[in-house]
PyMOL Python script that loads the backbone (N, CA, C, O; Angstrom):
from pymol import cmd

cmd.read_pdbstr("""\
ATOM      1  N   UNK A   1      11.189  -6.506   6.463  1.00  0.00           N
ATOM      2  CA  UNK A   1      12.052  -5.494   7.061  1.00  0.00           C
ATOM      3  C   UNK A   1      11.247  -4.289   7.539  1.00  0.00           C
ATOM      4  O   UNK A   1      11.475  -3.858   8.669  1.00  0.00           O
ATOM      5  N   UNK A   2      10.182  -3.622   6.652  1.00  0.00           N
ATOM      6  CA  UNK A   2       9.222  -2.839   7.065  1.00  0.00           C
ATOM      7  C   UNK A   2       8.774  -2.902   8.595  1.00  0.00           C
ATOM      8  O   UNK A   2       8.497  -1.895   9.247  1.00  0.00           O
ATOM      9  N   UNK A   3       8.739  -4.082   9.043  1.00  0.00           N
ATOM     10  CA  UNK A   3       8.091  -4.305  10.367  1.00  0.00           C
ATOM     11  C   UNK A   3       9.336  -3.646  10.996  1.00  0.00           C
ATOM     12  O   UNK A   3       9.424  -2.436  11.203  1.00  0.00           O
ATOM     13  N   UNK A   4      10.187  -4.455  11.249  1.00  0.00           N
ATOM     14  CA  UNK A   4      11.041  -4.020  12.541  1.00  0.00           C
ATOM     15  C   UNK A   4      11.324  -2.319  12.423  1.00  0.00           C
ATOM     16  O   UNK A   4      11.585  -1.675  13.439  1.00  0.00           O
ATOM     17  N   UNK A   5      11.241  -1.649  11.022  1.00  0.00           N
ATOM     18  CA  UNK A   5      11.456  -0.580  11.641  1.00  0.00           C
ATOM     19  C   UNK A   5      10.189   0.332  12.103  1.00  0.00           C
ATOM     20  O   UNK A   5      10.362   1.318  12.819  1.00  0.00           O
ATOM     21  N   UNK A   6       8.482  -0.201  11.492  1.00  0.00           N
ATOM     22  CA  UNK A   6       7.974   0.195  12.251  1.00  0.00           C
ATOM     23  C   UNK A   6       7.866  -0.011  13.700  1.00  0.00           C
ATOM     24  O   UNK A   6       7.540   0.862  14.504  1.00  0.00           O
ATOM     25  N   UNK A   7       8.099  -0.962  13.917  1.00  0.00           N
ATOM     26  CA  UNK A   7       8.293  -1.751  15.627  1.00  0.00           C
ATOM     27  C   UNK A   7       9.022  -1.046  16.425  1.00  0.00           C
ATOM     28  O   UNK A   7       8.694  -0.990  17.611  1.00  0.00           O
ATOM     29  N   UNK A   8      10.390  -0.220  15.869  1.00  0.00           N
ATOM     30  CA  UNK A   8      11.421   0.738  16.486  1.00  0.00           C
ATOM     31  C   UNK A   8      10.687   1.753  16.671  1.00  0.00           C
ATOM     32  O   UNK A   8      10.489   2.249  17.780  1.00  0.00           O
ATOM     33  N   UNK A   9      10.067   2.287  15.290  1.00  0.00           N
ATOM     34  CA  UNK A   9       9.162   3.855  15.417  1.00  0.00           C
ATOM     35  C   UNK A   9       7.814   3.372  16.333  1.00  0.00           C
ATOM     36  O   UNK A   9       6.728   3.952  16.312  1.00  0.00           O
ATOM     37  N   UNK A  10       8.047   2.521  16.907  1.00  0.00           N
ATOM     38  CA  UNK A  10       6.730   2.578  17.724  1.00  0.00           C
ATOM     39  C   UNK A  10       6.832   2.101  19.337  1.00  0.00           C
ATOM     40  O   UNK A  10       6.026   2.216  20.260  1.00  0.00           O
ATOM     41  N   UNK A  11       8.224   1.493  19.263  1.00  0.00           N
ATOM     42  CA  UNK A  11       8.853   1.596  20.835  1.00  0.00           C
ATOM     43  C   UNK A  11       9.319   2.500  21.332  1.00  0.00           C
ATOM     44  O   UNK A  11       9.878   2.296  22.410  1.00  0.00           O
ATOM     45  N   UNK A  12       9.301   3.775  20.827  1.00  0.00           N
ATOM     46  CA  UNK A  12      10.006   4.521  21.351  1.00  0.00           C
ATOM     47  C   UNK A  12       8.838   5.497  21.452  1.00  0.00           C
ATOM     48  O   UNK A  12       9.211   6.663  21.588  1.00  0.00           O
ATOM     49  N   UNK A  13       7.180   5.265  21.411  1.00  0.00           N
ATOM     50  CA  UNK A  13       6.607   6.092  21.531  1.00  0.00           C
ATOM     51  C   UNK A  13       5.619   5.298  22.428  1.00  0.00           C
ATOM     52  O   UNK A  13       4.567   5.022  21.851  1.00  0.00           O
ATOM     53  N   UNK A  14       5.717   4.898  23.625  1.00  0.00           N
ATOM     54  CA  UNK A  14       4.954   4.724  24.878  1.00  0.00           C
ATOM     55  C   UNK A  14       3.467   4.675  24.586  1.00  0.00           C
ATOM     56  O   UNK A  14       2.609   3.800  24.706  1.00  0.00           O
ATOM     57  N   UNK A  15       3.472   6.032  24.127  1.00  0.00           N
ATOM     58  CA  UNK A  15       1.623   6.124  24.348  1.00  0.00           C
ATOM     59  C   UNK A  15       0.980   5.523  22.964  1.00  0.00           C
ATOM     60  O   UNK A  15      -0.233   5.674  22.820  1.00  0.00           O
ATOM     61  N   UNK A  16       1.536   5.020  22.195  1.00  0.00           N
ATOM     62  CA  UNK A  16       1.194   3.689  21.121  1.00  0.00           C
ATOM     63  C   UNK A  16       1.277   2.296  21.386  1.00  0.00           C
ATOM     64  O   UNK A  16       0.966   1.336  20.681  1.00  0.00           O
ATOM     65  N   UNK A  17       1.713   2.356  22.438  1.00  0.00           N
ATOM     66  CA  UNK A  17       2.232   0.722  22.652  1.00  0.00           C
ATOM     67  C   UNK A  17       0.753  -0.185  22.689  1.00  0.00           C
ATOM     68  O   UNK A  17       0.615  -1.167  21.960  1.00  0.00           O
ATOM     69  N   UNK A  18      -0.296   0.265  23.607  1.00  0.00           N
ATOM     70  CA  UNK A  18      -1.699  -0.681  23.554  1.00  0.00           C
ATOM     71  C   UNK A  18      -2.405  -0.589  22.226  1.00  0.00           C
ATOM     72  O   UNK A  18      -3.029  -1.414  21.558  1.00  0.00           O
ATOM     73  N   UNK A  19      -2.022   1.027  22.014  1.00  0.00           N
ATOM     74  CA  UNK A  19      -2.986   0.940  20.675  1.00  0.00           C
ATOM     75  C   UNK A  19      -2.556  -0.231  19.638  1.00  0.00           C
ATOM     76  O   UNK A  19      -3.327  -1.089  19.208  1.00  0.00           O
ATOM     77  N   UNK A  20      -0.865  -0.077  19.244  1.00  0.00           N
ATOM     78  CA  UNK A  20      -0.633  -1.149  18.655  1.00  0.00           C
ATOM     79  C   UNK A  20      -0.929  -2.448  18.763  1.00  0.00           C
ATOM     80  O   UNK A  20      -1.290  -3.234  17.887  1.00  0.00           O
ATOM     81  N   UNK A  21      -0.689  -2.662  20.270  1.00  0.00           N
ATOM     82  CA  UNK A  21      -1.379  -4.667  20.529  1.00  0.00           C
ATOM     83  C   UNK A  21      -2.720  -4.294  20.110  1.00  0.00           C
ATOM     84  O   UNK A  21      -3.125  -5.185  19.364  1.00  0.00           O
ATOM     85  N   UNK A  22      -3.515  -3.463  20.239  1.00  0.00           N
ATOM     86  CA  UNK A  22      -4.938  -3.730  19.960  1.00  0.00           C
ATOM     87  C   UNK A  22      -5.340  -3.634  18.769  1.00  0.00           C
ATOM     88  O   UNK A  22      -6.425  -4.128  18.462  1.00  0.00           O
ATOM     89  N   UNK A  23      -4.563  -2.986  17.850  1.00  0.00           N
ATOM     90  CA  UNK A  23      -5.010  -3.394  16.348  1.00  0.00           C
ATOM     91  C   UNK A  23      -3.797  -4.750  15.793  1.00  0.00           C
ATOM     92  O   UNK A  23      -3.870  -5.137  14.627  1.00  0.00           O
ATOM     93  N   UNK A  24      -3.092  -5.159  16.436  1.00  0.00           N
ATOM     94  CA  UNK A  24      -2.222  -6.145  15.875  1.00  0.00           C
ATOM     95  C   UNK A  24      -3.681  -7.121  15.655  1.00  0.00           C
ATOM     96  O   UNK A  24      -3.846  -7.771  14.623  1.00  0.00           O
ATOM     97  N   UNK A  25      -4.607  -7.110  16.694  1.00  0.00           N
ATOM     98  CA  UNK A  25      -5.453  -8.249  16.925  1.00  0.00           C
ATOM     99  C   UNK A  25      -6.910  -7.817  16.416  1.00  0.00           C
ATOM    100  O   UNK A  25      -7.803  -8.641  16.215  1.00  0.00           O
ATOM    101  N   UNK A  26      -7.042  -6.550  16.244  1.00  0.00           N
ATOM    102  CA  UNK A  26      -8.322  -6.261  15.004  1.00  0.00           C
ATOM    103  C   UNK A  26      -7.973  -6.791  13.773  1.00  0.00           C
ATOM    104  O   UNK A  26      -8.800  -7.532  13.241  1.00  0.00           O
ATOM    105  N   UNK A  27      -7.048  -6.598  13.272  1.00  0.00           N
ATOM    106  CA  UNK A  27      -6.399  -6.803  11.998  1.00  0.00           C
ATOM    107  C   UNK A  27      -6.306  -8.605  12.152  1.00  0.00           C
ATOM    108  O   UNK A  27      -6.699  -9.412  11.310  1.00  0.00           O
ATOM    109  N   UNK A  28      -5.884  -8.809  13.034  1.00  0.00           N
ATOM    110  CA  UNK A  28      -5.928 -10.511  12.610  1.00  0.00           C
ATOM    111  C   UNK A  28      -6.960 -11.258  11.751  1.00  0.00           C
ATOM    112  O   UNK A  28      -8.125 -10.944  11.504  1.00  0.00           O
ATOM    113  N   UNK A  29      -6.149 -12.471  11.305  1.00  0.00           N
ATOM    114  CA  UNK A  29      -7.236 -13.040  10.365  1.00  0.00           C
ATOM    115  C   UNK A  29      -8.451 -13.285  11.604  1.00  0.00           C
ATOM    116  O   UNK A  29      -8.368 -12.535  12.577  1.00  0.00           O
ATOM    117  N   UNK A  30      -9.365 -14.127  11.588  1.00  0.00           N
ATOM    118  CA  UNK A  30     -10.525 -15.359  12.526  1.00  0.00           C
ATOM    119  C   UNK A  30      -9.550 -16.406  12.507  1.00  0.00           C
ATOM    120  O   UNK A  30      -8.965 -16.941  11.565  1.00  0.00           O
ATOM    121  N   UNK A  31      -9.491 -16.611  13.911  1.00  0.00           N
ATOM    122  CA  UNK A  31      -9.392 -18.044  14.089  1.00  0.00           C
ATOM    123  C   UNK A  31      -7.920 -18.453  13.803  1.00  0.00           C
ATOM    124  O   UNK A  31      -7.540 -19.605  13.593  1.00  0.00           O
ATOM    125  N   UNK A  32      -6.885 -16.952  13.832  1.00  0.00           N
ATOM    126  CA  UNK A  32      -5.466 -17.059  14.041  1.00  0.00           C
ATOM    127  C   UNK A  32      -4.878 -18.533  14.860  1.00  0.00           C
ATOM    128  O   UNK A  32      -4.301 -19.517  14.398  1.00  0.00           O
ATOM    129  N   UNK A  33      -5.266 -18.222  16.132  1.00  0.00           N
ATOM    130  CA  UNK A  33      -4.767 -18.992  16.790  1.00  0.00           C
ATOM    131  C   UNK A  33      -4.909 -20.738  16.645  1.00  0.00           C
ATOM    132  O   UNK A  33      -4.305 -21.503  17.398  1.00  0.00           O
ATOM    133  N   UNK A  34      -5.811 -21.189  15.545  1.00  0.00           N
ATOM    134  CA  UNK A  34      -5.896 -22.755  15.040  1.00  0.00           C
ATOM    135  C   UNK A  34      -5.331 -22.850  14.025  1.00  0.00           C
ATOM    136  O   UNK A  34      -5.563 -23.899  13.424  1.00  0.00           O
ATOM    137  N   UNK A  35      -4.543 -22.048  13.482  1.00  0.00           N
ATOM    138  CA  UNK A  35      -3.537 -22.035  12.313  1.00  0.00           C
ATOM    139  C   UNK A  35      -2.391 -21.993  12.597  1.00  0.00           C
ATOM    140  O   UNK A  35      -2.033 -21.087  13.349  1.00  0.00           O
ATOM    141  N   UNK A  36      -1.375 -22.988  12.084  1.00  0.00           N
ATOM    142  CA  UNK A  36       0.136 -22.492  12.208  1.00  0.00           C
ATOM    143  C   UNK A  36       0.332 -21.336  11.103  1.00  0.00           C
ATOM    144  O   UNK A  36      -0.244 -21.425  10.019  1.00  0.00           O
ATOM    145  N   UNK A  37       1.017 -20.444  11.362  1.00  0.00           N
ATOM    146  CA  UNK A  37       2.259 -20.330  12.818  1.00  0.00           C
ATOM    147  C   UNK A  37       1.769 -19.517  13.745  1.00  0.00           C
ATOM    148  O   UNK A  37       2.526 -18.591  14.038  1.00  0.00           O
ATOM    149  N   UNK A  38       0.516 -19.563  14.434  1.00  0.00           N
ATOM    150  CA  UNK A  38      -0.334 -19.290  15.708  1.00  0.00           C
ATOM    151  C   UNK A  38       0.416 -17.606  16.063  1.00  0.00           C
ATOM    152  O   UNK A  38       0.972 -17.198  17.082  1.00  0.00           O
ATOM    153  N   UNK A  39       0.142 -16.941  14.780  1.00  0.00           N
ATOM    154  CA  UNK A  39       0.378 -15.629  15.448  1.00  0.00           C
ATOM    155  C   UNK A  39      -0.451 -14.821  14.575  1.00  0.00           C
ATOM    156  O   UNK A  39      -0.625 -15.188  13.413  1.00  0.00           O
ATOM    157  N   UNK A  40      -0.927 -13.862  14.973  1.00  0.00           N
ATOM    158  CA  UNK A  40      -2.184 -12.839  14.980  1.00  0.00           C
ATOM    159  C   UNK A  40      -1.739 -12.015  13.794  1.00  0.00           C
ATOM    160  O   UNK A  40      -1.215 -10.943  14.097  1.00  0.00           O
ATOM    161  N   UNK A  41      -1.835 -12.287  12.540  1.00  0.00           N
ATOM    162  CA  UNK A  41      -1.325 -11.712  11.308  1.00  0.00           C
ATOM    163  C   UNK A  41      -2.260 -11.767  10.372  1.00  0.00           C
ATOM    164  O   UNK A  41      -2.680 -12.777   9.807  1.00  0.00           O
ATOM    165  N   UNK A  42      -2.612 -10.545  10.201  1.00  0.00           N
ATOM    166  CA  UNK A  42      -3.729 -10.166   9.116  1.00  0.00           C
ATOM    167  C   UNK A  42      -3.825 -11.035   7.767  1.00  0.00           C
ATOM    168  O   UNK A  42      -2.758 -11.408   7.279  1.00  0.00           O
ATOM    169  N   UNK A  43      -4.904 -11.349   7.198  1.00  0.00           N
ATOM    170  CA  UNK A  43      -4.759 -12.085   5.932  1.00  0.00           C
ATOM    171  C   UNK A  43      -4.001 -11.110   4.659  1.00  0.00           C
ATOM    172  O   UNK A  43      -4.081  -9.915   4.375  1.00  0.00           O
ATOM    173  N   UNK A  44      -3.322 -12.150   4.135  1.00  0.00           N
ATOM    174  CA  UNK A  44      -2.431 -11.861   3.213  1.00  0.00           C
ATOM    175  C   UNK A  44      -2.969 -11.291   1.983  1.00  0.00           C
ATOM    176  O   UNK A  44      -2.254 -10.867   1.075  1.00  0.00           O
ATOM    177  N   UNK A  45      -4.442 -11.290   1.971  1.00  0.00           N
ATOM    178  CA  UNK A  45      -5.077 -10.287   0.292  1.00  0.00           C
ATOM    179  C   UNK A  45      -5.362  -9.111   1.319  1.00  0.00           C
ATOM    180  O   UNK A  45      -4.885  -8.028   0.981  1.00  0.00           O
ATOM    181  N   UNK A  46      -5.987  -9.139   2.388  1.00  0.00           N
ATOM    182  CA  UNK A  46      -6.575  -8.554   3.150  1.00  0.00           C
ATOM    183  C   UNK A  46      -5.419  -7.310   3.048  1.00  0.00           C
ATOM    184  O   UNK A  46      -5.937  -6.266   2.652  1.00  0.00           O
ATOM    185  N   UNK A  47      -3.951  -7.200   3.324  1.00  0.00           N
ATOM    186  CA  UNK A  47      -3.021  -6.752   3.839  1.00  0.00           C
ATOM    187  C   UNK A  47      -2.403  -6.286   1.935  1.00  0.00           C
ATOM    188  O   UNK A  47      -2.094  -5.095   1.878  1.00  0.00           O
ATOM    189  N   UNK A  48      -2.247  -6.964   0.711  1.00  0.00           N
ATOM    190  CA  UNK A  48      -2.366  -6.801   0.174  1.00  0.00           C
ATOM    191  C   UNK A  48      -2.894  -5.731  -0.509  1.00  0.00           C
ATOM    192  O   UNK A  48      -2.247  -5.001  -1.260  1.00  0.00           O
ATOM    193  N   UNK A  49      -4.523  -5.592  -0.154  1.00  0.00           N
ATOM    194  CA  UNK A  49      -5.487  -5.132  -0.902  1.00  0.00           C
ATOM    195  C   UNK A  49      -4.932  -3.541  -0.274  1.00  0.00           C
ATOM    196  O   UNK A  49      -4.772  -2.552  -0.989  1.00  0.00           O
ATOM    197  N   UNK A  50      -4.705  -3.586   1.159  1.00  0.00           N
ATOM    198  CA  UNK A  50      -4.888  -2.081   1.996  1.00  0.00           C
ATOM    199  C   UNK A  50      -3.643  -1.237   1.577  1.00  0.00           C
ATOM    200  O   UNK A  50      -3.707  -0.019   1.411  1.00  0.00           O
ATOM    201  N   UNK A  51      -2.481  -1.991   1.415  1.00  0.00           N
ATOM    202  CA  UNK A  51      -1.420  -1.814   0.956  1.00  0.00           C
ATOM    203  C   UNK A  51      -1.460  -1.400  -0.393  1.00  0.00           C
ATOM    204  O   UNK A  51      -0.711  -0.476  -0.712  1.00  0.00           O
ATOM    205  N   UNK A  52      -2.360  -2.026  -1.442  1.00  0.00           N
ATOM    206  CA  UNK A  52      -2.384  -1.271  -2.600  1.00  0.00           C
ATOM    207  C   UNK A  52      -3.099  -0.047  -3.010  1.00  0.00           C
ATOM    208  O   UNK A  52      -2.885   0.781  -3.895  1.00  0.00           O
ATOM    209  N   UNK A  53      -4.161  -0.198  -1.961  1.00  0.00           N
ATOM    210  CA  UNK A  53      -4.845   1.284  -1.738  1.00  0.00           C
ATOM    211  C   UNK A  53      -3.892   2.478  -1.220  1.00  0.00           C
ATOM    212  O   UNK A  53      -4.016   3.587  -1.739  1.00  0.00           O
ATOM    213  N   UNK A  54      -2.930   2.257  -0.189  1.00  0.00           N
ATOM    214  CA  UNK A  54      -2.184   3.492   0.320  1.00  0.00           C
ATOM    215  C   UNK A  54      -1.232   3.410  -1.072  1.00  0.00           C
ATOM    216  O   UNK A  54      -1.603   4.315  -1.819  1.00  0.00           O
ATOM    217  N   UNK A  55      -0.377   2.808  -1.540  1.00  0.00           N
ATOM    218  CA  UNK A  55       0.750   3.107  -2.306  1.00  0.00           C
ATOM    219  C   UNK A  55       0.437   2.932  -3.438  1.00  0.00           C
ATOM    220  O   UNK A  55       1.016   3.713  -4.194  1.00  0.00           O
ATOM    221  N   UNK A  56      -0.325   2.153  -3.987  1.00  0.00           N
ATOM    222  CA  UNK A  56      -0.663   1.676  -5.249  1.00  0.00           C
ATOM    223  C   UNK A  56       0.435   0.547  -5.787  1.00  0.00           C
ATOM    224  O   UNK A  56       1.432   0.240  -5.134  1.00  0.00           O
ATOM    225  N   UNK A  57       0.032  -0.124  -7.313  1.00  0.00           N
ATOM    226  CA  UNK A  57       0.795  -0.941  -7.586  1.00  0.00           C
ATOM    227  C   UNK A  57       1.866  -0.466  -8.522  1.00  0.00           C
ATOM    228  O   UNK A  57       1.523   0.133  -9.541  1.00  0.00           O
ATOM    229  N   UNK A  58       2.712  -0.610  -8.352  1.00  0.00           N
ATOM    230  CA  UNK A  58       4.182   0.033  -9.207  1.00  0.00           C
ATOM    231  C   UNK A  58       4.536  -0.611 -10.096  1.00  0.00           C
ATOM    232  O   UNK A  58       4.840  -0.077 -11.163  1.00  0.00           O
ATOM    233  N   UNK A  59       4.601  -2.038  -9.898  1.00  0.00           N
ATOM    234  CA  UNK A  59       4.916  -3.247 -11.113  1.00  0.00           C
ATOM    235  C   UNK A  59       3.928  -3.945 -11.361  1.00  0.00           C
ATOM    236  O   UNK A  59       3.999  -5.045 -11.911  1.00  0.00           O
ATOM    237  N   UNK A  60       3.335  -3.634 -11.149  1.00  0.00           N
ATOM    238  CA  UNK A  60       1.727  -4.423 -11.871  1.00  0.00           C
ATOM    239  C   UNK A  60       0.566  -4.687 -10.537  1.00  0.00           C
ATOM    240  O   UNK A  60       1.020  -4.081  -9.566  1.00  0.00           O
ATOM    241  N   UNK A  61      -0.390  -5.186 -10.271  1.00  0.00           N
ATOM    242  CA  UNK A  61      -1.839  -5.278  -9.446  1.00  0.00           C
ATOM    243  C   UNK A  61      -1.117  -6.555  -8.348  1.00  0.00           C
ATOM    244  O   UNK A  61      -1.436  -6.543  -7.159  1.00  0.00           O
ATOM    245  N   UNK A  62      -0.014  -7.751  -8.958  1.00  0.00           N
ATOM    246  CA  UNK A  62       0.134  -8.182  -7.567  1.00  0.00           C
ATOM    247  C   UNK A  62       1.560  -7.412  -7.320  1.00  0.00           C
ATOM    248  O   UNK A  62       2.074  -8.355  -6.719  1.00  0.00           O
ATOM    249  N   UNK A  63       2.427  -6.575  -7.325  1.00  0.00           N
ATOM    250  CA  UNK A  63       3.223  -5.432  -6.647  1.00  0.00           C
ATOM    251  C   UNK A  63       2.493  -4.638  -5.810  1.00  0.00           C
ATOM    252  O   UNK A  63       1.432  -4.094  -6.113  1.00  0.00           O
ATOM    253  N   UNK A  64       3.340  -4.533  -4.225  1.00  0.00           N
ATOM    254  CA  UNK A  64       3.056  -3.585  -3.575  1.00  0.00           C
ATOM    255  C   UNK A  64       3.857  -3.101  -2.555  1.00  0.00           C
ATOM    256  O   UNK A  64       3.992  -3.752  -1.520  1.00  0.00           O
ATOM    257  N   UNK A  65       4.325  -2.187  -2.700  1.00  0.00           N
ATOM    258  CA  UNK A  65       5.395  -1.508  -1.750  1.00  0.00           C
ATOM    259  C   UNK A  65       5.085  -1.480  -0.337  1.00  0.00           C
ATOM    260  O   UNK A  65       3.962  -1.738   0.096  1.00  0.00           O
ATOM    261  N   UNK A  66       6.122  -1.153   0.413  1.00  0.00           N
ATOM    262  CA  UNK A  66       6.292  -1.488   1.598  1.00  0.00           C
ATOM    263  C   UNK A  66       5.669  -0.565   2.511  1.00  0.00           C
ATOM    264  O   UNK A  66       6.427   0.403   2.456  1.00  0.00           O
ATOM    265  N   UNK A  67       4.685  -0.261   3.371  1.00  0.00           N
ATOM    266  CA  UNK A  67       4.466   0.612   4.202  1.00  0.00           C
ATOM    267  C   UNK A  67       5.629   1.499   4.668  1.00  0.00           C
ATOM    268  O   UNK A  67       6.577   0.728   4.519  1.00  0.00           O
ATOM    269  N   UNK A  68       6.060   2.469   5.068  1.00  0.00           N
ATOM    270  CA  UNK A  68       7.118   3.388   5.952  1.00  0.00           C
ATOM    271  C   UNK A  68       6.310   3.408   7.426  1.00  0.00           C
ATOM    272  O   UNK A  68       5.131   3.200   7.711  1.00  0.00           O
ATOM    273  N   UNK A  69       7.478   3.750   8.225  1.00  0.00           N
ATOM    274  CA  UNK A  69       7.375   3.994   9.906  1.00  0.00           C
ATOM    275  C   UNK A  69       6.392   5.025  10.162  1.00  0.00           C
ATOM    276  O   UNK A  69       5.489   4.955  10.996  1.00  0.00           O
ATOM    277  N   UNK A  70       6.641   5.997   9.372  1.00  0.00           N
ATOM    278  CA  UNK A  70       6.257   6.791   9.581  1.00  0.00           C
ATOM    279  C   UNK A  70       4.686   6.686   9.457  1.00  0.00           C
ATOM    280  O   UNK A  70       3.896   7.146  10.281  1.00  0.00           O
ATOM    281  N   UNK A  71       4.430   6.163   8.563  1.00  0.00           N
ATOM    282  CA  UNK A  71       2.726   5.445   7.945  1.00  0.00           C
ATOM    283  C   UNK A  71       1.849   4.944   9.260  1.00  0.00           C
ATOM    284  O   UNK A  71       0.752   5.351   9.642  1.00  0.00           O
ATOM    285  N   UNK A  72       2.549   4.112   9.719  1.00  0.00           N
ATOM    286  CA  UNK A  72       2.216   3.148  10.199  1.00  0.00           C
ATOM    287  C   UNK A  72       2.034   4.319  11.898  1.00  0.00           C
ATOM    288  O   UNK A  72       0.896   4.374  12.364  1.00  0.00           O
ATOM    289  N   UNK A  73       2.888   4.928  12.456  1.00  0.00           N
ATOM    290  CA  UNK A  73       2.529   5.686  13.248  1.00  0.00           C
ATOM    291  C   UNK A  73       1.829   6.711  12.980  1.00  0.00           C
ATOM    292  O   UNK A  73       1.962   7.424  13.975  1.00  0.00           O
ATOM    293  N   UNK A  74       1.101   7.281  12.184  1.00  0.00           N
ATOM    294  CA  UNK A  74      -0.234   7.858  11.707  1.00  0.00           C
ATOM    295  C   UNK A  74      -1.319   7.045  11.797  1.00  0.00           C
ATOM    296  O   UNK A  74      -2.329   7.237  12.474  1.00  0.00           O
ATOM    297  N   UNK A  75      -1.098   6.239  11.171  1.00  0.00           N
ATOM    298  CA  UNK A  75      -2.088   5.303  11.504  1.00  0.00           C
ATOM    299  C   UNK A  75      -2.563   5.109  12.711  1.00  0.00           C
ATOM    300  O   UNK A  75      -3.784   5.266  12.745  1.00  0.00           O
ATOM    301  N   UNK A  76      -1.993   4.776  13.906  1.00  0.00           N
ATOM    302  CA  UNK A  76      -1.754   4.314  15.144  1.00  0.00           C
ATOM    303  C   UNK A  76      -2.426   5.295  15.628  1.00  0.00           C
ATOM    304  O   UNK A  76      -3.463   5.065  16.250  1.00  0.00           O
ATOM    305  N   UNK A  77      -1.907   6.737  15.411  1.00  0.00           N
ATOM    306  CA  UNK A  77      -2.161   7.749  16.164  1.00  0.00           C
ATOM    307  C   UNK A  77      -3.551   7.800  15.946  1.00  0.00           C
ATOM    308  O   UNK A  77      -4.159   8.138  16.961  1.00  0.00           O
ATOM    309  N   UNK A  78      -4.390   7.537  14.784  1.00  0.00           N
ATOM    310  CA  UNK A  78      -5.555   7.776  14.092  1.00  0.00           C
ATOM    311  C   UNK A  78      -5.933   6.996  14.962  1.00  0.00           C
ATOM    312  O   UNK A  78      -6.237   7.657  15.955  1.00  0.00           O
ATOM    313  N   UNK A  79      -6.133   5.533  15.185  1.00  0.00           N
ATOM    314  CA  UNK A  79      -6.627   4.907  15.596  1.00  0.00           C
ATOM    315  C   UNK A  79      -6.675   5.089  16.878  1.00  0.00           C
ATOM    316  O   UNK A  79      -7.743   4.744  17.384  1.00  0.00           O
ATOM    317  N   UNK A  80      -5.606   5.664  17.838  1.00  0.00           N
ATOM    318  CA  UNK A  80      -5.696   5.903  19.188  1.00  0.00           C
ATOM    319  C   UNK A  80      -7.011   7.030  19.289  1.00  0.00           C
ATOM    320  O   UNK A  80      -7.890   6.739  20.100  1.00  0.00           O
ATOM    321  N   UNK A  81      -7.145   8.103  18.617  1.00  0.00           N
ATOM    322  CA  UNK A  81      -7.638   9.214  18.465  1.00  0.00           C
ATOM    323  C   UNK A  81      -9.329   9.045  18.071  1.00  0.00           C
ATOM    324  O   UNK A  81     -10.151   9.568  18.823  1.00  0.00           O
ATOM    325  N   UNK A  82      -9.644   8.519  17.227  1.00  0.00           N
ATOM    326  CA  UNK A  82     -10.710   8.130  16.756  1.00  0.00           C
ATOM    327  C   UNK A  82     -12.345   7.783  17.849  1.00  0.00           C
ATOM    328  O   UNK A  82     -13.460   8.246  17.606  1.00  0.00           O
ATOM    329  N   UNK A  83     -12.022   6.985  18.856  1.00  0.00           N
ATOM    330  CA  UNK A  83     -12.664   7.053  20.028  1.00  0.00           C
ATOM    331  C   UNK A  83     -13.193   8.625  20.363  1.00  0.00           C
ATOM    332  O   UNK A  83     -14.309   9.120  20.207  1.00  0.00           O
ATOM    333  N   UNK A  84     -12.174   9.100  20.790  1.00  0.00           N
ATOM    334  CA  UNK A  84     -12.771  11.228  21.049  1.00  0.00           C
ATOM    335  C   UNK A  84     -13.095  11.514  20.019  1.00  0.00           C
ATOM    336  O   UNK A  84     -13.504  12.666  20.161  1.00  0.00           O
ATOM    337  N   UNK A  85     -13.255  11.117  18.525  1.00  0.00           N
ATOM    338  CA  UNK A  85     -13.339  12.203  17.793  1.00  0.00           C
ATOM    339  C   UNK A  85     -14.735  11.719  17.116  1.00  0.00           C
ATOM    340  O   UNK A  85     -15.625  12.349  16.545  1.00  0.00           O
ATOM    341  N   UNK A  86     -14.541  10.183  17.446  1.00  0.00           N
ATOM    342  CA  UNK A  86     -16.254   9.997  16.663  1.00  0.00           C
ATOM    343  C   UNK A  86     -17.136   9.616  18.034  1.00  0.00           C
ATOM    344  O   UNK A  86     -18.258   9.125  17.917  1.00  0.00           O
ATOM    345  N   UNK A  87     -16.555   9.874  19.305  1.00  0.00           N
ATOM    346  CA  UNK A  87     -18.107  10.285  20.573  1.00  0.00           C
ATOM    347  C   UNK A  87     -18.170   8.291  20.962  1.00  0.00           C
ATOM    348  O   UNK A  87     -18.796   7.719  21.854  1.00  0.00           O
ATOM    349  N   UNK A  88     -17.549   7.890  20.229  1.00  0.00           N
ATOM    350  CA  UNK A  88     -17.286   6.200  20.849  1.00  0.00           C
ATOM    351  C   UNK A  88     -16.577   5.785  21.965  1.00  0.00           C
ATOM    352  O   UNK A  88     -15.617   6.540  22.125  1.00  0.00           O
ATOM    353  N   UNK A  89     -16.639   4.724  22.990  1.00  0.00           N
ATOM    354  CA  UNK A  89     -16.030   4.663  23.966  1.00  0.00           C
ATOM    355  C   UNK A  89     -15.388   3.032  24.043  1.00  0.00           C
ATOM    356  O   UNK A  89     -14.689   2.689  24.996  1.00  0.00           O
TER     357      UNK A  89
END
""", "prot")
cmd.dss("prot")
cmd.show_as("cartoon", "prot")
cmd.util.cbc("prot")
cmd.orient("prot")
């Protein structure tokens, strides 16, 4: 459920839209596309692990709460931003 409402908080902000396709596909596992279900989705400890770093674990080390919209467009923004701010192109 997390997704679709980041997906809302992030259609409605234009100047995220590439940044998002372009980390949908940093974040992918290797070699997405020879795996079913052939869509560009980060590995599951991988996504796990990052997730327990922002929120921590609440019910024990495999618990981990859900990202917010709001998260996730910080993020975005960071990542759009990052290019000007570390002199990378």
């Amino acid at each position: 459920m997390w997704v679709v409402r980041a997906g809302a908080a992030v259609a409605v902000r234009p100047h995220l839209w590439l940044t998002a396709v372009r980390q949908v596909f940093v974040l992918a596992r290797p070699g997405w596309w020879r795996r079913a279900p052939f869509l560009p989705r980060p590995d599951a400890a991988y996504l796990r692990f990052r997730l327990q770093t922002m929120y921590g674990g609440h019910d024990g080390p495999d618990s981990v709460a859900a990202p917010r919209a709001a998260d996730v467009i910080t993020y975005l923004e960071w990542c759009r931003s990052w290019p000007a701010v570390s002199g990378t192109k």
